[in-house]
C-alpha positions in Angstrom: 52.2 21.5 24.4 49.6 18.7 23.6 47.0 18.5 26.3 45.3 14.8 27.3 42.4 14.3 30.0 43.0 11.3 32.7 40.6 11.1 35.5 41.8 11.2 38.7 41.5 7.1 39.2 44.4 6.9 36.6 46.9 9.2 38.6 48.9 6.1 41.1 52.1 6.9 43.0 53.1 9.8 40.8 52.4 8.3 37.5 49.1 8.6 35.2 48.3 5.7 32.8 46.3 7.2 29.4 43.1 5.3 28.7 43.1 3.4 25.5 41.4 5.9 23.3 43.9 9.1 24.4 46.9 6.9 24.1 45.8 5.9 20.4 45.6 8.6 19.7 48.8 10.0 21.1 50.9 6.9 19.3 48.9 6.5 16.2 47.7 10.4 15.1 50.6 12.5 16.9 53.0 10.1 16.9 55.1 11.1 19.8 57.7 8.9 21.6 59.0 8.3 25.4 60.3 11.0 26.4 58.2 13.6 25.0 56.7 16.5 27.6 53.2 16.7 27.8 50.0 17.8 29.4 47.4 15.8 31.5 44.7 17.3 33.3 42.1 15.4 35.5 38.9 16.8 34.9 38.3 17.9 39.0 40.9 21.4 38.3 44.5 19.8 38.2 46.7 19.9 35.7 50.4 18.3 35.4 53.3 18.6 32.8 54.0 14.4 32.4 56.6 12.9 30.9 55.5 10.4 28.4 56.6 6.2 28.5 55.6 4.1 24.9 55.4 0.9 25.4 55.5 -1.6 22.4 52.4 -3.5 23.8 50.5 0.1 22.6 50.3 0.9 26.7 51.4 5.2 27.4 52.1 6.6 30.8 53.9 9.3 32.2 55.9 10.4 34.8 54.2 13.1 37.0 56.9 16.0 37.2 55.1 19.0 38.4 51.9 20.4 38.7 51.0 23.5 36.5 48.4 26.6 37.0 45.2 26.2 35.4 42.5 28.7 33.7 40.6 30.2 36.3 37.1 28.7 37.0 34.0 31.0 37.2 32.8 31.7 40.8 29.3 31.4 39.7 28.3 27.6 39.3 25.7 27.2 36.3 23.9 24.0 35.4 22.3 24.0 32.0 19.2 22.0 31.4 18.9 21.4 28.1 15.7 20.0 26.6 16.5 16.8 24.6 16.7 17.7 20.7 18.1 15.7 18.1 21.7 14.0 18.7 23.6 16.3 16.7 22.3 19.3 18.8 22.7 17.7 22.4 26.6 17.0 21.6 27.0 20.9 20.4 25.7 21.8 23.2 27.7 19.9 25.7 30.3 21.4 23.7 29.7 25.0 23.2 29.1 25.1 27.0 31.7 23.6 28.2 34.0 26.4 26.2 31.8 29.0 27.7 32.1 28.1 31.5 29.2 25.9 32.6 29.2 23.7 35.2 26.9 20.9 34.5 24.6 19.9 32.2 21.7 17.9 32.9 19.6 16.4 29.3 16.0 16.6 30.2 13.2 15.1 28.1 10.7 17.7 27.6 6.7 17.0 26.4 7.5 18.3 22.6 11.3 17.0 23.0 11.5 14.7 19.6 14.2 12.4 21.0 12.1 10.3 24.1 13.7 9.4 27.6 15.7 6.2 27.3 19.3 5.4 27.8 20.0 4.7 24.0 18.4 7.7 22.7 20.3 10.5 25.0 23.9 8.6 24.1 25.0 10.2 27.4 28.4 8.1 26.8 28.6 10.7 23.7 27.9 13.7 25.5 30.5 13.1 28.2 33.3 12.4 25.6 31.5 15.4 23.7 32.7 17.7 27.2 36.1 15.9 27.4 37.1 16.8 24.6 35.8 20.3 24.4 37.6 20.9 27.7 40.7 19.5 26.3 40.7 22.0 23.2 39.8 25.5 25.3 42.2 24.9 28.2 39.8 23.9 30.8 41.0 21.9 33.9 37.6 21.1 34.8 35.3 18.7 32.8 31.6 19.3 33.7 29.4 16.7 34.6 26.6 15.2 32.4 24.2 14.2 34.5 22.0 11.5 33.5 18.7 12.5 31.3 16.1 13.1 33.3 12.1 13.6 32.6 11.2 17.1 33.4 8.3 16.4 35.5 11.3 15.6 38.1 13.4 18.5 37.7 11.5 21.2 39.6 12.0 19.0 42.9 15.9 19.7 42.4 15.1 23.3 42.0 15.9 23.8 46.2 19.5 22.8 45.4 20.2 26.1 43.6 19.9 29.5 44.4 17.8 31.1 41.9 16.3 29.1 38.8 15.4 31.0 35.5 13.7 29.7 32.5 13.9 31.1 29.3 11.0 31.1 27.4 10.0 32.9 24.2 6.9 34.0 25.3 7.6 36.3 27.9 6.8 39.5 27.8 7.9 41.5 30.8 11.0 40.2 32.3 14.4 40.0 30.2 17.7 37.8 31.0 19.8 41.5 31.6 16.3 42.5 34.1 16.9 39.4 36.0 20.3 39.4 35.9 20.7 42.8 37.3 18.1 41.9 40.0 20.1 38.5 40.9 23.1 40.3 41.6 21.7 41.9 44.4 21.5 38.9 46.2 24.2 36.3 47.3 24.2 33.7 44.2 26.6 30.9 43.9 24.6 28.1 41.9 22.4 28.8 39.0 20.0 26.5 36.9 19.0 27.8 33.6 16.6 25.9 32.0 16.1 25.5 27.9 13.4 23.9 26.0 13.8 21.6 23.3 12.5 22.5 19.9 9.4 23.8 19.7 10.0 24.8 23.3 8.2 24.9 26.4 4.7 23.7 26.8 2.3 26.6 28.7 2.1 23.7 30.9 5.8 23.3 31.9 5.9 27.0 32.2 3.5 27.1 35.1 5.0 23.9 37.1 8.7 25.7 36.7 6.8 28.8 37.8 4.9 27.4 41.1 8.2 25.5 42.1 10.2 28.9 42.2 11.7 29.1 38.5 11.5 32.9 37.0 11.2 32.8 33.1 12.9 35.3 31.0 13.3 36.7 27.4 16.0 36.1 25.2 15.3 39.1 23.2 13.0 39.6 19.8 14.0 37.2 17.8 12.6 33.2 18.5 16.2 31.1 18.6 17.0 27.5 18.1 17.5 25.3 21.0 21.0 24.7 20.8 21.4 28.5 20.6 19.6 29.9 23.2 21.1 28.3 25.7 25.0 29.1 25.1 23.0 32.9 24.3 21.7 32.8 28.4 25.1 31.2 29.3 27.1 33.8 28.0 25.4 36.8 28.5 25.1 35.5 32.6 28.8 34.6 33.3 29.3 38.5 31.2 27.2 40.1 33.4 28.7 38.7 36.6 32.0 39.6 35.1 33.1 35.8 34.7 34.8 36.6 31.1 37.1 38.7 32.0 40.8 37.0 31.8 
C-alpha cells in the first residue's frame, strides 16, 4: 500500500489534505483515483489507512478510517552532527540516517568544512525533504528533525542537553566506539550526540573544546573513512550494540 507523509497541521476533523507536491505526485506519477486505500503518516509516530478524494481542481484528501501500528522507534535518542560537506553528501546523510534510526540531525559548519555557514549554502529545505522522503521509503512513522546549521563553536554549550557526547575522530588511539559503547551501557543513557567532522575532519583544535565541554572521542577502526560514511558507521554500530536493530 503506497505510503504519503502529512504533518500533523494537515490532519482537520478526521480528514488529512496532501500538500501539493505528494498529491502531484499521487495524481500525476501513480495515478490513483478517489477511492483508492492508502497510507499517511504524520511524521510525530502516527500512522492512518485514508481513503483518498481527487478533485478535478488537482486538490487530494482523504478520509481518516483507522489508525494503524507503526515500526517500533529506538529507545535510545541519537542526534547526529554532521560536519557540513559538499551538498550531495549532507542529503545522503540525512538519508542513510534516517533509515538507520536517528533521531535528529543537526548540520554544523566545521573550520575545514568546504561549504561555509549560510542559509543558501546548507539548503536545509533539501535536507528536510531529503528525511521525508527517506522516512517514507523504510517505513518510519517518525521523520527526524533537521535542525538548523549551526557553527561549531556553539555546539559544545548544547552538549548538557544529552547524556553522554562522543566524538569520533581518526586520531585516537586508545578509546574505540565498541570501548565506549560497552562503558555507556553501564550507565542510564536515553539521548546521545555523536559528533562527525567534515572532510578533512576535526581540527586538533575542535578536538580539545569538544573534550573540555565533556565530549569523549573515539575510533572508528584502522581505516580513515569519508564523512558521509563514518557517521551512518557510529550510528549503526551504537543502535546494534544497545540492541535497537533487532525487529
Amino acid at each position: 500500500m503506497y505510503r504519503f507523509f502529512a504533518g500533523p497541521e494537515q490532519f482537520r476533523d478526521g480528514k488529512v489534505f496532501l500538500a501539493t507536491e505528494e498529491a502531484y505526485h499521487l495524481r500525476k506519477v501513480l495515478r490513483l483515483e478517489s477511492g483508492t486505500m492508502v497510507r499517511v503518516f504524520n511524521g510525530r509516530g502516527h500512522e492512518y489507512q485514508v481513503q483518498l478524494t481527487v478533485e478535478t481542481s488537482g486538490r487530494v484528501w482523504g478520509q481518516v478510517v483507522a489508525e494503524i501500528d507503526v515500526l517500533k522507534e529506538p529507545k535510545l535518542k541519537v542526534t547526529l552532527a554532521q560536519g557540513l560537506a559538499k551538498r550531495e553528501k549532507n542529503e545522503l546523510v540525512v538519508q542513510k540516517a534516517t533509515e538507520i534510526g536517528v533521531q535528529a540531525v543537526i548540520p554544523v559548519a566545521c573550520e575545514r568544512s568546504v561549504v561555509k555557514l549560510s542559509r543558501k549554502s546548507t539548503r536545509e529545505d533539501r535536507l528536510r525533504r531529503a528525511a521525508r522522503e527517506a522516512a517514507k521509503q523504510c517505513g518510519r512513522a517518525v521523520v527526524p528533525v533537521v535542525e538548523p546549521a549551526c557553527a561549531f563553536r556553539d555546539l559544545p554549550a548544547r552538549f548538557n542537553a544529552f547524556d553522554a557526547v562522543l566524538l569520533c575522530w581518526e586520531e585516537e588511539g586508545s578509546t574505540d566506539l565498541k570501548r565506549a559503547l560497552q562503558q555507556l551501557r553501564r550507565q542510564p543513557l536515553e539521548n546521545l550526540l555523536v559528533l562527525v567532522g567534515p572532510e578533512g575532519g576535526f581540527t586538533l583544535a575542535e578536538v580539545h573544546t569538544a573534550r573540555e565541554h565533556g565530549a569523549r572521542s573515539v575510533s572508528l577502526g584502522p581505516r580513515i573513512l569519508r564523512t558521509e560514511t563514518a557517521g551512518l558507521v557510529a550510528l549503526t554500530a551504537i543502535l546494534y550494540e544497545f540492541d535497537e536493530l533487532e525487529p
